[in-house]
MDAnalysis code that builds the backbone (N, CA, C; Angstrom):
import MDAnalysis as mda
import numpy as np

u = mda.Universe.empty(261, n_residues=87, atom_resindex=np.repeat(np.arange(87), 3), trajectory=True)
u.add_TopologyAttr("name", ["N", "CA", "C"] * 87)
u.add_TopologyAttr("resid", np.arange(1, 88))
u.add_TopologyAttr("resname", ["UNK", "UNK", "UNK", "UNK", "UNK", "UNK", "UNK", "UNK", "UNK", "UNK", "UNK", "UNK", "UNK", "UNK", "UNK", "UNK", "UNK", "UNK", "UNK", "UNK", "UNK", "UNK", "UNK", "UNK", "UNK", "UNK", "UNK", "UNK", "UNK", "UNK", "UNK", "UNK", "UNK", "UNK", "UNK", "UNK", "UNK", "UNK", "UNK", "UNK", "UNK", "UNK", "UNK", "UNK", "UNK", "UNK", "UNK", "UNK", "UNK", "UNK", "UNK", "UNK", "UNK", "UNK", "UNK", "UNK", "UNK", "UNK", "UNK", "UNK", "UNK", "UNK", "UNK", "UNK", "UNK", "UNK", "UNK", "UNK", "UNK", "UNK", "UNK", "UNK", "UNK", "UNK", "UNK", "UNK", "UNK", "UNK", "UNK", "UNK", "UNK", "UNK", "UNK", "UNK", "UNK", "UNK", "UNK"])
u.atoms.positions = np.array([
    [13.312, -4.869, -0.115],
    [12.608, -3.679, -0.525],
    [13.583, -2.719, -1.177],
    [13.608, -2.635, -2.827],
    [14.528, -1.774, -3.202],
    [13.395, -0.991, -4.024],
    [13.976, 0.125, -4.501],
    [13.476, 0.860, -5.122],
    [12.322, 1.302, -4.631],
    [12.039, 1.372, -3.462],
    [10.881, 2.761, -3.272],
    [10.718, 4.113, -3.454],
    [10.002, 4.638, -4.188],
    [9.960, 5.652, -4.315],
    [9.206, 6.907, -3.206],
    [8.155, 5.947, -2.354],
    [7.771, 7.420, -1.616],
    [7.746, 7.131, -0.018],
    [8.658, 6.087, 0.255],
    [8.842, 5.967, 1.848],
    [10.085, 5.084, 2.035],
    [10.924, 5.282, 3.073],
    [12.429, 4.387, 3.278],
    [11.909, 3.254, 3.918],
    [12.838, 2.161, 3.035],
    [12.861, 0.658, 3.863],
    [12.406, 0.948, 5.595],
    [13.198, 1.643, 6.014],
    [12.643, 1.419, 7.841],
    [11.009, 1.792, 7.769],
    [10.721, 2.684, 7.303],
    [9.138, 3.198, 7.283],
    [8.475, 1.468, 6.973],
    [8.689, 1.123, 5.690],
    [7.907, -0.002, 4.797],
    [7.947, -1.429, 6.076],
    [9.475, -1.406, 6.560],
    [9.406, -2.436, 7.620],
    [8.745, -1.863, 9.236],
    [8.826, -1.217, 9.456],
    [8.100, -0.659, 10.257],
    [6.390, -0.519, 10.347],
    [5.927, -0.602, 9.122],
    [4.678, -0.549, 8.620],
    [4.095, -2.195, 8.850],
    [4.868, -2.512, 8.108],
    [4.721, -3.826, 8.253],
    [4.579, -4.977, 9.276],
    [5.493, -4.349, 10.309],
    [5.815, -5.180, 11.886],
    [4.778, -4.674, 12.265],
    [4.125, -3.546, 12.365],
    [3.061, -2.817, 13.468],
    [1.489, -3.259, 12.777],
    [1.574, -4.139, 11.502],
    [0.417, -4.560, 10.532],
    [0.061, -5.682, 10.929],
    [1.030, -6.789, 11.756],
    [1.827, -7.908, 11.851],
    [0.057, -8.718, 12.335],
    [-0.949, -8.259, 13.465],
    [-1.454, -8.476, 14.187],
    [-2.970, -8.605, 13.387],
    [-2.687, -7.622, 12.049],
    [-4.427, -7.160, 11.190],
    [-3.763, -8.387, 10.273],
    [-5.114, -8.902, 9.779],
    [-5.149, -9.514, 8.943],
    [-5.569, -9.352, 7.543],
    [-5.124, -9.850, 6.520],
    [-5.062, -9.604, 5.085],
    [-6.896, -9.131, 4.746],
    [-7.419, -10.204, 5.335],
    [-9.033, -9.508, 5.244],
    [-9.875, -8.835, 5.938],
    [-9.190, -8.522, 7.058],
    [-9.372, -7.305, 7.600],
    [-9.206, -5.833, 6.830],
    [-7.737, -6.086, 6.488],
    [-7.281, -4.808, 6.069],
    [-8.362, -4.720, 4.600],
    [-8.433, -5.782, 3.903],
    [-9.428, -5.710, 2.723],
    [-10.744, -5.252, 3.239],
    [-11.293, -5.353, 3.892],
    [-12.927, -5.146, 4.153],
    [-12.236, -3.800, 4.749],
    [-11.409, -2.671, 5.161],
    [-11.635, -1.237, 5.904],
    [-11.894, -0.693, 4.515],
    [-12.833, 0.147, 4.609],
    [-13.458, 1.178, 3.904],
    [-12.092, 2.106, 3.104],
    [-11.360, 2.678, 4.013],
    [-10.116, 2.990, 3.193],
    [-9.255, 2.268, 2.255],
    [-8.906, 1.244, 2.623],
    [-8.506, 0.207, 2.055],
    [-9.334, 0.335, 0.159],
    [-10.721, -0.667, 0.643],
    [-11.597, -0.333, -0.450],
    [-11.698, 0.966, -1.476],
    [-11.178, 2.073, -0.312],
    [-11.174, 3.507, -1.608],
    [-10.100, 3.173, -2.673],
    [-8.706, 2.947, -1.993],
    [-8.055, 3.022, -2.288],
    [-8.070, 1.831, -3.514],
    [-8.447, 0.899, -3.630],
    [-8.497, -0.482, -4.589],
    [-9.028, -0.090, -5.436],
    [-9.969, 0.941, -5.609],
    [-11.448, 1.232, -6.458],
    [-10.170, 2.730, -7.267],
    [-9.632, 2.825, -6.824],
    [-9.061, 3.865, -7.471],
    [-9.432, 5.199, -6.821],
    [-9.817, 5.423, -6.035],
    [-9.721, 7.149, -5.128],
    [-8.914, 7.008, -4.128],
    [-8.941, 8.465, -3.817],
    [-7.846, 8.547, -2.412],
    [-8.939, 9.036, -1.512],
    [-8.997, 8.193, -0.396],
    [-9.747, 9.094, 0.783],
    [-9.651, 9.919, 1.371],
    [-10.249, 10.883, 2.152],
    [-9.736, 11.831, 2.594],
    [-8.980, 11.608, 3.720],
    [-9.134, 10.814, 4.477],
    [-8.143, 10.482, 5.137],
    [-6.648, 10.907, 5.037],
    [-6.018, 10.049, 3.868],
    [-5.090, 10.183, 3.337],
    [-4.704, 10.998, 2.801],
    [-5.004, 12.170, 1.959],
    [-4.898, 12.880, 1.622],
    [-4.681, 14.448, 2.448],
    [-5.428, 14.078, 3.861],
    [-5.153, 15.004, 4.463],
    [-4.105, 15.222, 5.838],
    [-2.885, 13.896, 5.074],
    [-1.973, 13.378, 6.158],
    [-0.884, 13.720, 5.133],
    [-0.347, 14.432, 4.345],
    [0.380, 14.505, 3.298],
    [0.406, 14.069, 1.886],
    [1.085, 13.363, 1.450],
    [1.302, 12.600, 0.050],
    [0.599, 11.196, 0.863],
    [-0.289, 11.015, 0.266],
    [-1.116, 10.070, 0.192],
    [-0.401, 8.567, -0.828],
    [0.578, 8.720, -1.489],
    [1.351, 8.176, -2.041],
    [2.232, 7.538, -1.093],
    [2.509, 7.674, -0.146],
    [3.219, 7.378, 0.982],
    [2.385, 6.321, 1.460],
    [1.587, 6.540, 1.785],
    [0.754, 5.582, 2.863],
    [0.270, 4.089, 2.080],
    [-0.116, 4.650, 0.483],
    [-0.025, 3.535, -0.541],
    [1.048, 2.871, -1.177],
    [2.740, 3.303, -0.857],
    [3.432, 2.774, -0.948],
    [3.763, 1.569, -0.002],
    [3.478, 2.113, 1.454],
    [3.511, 0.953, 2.914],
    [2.152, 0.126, 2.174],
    [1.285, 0.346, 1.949],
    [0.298, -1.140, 1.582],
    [0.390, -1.877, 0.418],
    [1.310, -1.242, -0.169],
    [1.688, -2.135, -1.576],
    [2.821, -3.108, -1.085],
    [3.653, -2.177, -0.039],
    [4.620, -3.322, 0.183],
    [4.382, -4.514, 1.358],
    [3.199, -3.762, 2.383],
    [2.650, -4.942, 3.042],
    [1.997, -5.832, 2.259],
    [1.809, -5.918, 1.099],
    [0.736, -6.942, -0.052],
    [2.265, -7.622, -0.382],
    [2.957, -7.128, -0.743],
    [3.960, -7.824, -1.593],
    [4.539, -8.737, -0.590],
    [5.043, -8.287, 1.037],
    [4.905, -9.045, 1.917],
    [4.338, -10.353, 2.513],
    [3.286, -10.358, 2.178],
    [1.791, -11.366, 2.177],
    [1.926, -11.509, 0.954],
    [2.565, -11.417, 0.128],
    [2.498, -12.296, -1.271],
    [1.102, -12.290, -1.659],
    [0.232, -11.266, -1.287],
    [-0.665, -11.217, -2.189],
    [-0.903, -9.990, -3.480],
    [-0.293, -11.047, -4.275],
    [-0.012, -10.384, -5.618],
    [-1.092, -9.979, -6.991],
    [-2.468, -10.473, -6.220],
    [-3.530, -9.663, -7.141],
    [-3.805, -8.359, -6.643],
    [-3.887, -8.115, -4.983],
    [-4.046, -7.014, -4.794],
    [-2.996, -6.290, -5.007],
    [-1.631, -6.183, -4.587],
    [-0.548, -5.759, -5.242],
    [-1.361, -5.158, -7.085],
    [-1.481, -5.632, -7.467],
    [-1.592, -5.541, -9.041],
    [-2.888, -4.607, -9.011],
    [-4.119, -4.337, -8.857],
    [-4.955, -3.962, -8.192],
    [-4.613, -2.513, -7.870],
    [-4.188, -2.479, -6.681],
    [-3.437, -1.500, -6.217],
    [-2.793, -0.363, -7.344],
    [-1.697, -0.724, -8.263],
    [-0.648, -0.611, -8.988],
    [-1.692, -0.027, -10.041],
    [-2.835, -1.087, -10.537],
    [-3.441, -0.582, -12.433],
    [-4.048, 0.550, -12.009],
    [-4.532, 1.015, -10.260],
    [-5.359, 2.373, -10.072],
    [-4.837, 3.225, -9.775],
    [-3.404, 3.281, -9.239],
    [-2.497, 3.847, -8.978],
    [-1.306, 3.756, -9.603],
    [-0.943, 3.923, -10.740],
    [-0.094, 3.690, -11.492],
    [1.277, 4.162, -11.272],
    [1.377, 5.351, -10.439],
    [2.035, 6.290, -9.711],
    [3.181, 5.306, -8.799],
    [2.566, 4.607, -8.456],
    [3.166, 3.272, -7.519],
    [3.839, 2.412, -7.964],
    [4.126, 2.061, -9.629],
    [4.655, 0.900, -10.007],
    [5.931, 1.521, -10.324],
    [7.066, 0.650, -10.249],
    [8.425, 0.556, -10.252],
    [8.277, -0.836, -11.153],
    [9.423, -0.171, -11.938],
    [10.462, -1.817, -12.431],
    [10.686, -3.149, -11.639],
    [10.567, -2.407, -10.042],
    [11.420, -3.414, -8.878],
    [9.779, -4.442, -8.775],
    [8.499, -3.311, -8.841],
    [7.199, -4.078, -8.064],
    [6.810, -4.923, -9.137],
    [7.409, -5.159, -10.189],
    [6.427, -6.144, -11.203],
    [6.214, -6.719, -11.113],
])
């Protein structure tokens, strides 16, 4: 994990270990999740700080799980999120 821009490696691995247990279509079918794919921010998120944060830990749990459409997904609605490093 290089180049993050809105949370430190320990956060992203940390995110990740405590994710360890949900599964990839789980996390796809939560309603937040779904905001977030569709291109909005929920309120949820938004009312926990930079909401950019919380979509940085699920971009890198995707990249994790090597699932690289949602990764991409993620990235074309949130553009805010892509790095050189996530291509």
């Amino acid at each position: 994990m290089r180049n993050l821009q809105y949370i430190s490696a320990e956060t992203a691995t940390d995110f990740i270990e405590r994710m360890e247990i949900v599964t990839t279509e789980q996390i796809l079918c939560d309603e937040t999740i779904v905001q977030l794919l569709a291109g909005s921010v929920p309120q949820q998120l938004s009312e926990q700080g930079d909401p950019l944060c919380m979509m940085e830990c699920f971009l890198q749990l995707f990249i994790d799980r090597e699932e690289y459409e949602v990764c991409k997904q993620l990235v074309d609605v949130h553009p805010k999120l892509l790095t050189t490093e996530n291509c």
